[in-house]
C-alpha positions as a Markdown table, in Angstrom:
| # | Residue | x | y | z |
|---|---|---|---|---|
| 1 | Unk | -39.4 | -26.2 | -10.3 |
| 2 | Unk | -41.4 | -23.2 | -11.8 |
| 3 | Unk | -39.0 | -20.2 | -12.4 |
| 4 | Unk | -38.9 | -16.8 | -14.3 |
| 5 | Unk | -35.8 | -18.2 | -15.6 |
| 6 | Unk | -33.6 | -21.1 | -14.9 |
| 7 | Unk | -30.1 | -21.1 | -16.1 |
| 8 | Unk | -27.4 | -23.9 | -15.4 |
| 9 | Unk | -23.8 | -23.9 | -16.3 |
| 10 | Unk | -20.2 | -24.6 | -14.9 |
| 11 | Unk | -21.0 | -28.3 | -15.1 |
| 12 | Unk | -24.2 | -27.8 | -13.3 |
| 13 | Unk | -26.7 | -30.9 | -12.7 |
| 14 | Unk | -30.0 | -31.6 | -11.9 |
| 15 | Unk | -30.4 | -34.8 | -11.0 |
| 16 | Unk | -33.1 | -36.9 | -9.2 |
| 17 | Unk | -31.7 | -40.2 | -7.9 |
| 18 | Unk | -33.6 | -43.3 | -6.1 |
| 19 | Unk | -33.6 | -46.5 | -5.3 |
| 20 | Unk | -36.8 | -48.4 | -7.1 |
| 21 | Unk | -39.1 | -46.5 | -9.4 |
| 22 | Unk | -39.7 | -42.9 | -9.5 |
| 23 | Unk | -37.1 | -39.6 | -9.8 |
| 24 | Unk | -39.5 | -37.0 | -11.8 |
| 25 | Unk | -38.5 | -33.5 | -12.6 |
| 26 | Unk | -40.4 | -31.4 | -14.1 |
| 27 | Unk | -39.4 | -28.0 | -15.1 |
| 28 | Unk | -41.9 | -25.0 | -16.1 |
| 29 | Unk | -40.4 | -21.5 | -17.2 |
| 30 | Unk | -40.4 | -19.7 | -20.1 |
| 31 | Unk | -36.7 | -19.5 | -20.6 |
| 32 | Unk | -34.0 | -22.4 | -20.2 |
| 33 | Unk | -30.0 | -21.5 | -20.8 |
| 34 | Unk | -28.1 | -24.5 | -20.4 |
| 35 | Unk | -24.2 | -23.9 | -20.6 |
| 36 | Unk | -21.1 | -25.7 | -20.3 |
| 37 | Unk | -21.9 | -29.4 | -19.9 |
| 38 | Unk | -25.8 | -29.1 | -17.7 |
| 39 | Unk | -26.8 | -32.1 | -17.4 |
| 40 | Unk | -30.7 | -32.7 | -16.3 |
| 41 | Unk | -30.8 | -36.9 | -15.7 |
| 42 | Unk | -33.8 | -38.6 | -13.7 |
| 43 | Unk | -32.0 | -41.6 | -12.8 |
| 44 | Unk | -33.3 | -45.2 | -10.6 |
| 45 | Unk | -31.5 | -48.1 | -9.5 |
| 46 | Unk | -33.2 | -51.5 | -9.8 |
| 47 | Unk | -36.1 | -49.9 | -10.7 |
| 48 | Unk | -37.7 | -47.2 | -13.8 |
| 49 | Unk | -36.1 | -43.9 | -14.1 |
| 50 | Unk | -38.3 | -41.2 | -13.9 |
| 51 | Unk | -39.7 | -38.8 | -16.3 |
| 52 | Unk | -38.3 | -35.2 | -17.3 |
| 53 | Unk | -41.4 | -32.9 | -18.2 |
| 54 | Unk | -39.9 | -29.0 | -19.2 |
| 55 | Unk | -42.5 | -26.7 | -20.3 |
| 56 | Unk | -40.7 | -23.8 | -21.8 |
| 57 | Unk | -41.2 | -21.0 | -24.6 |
| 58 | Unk | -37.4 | -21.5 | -25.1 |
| 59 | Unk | -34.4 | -23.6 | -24.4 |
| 60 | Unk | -31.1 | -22.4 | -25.4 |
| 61 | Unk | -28.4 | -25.3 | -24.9 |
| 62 | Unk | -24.4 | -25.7 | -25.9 |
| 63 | Unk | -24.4 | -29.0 | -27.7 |
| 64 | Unk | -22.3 | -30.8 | -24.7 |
| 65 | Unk | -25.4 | -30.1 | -22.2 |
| 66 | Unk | -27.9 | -33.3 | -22.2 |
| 67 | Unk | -30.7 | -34.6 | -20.6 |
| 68 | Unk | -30.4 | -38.1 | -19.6 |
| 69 | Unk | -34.1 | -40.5 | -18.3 |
């Protein structure tokens, strides 16, 4: 995803899921407001979860908003 800005909040997720290896995000913008329990999780079953690359200048998070690989 490359974005001017990306917020997420209101129990917003983004969330890759397979089966196997794999499940990469990767985020590039310069600002990220994460609010009200965001969750950004690369997840896998039976297999490695993928990665979670964010390039940012900024990330702005509440404290119940996680990242989960």
């Amino acid at each position: 995803m490359k974005a001017f800005s990306v917020r997420l909040g209101s129990v917003n997720r983004l969330l890759t899921s397979t089966i196997g290896n794999g499940g990469n995000i990767t985020i590039d913008s310069p600002i990220i407001l994460r609010l009200e329990d965001s969750d950004i999780i690369a997840n896998a079953v039976n297999g490695k979860s993928g990665n979670i690359n964010i390039t940012t200048q900024g990330q702005i998070r509440e404290l119940c908003s996680r990242s989960v690989w």
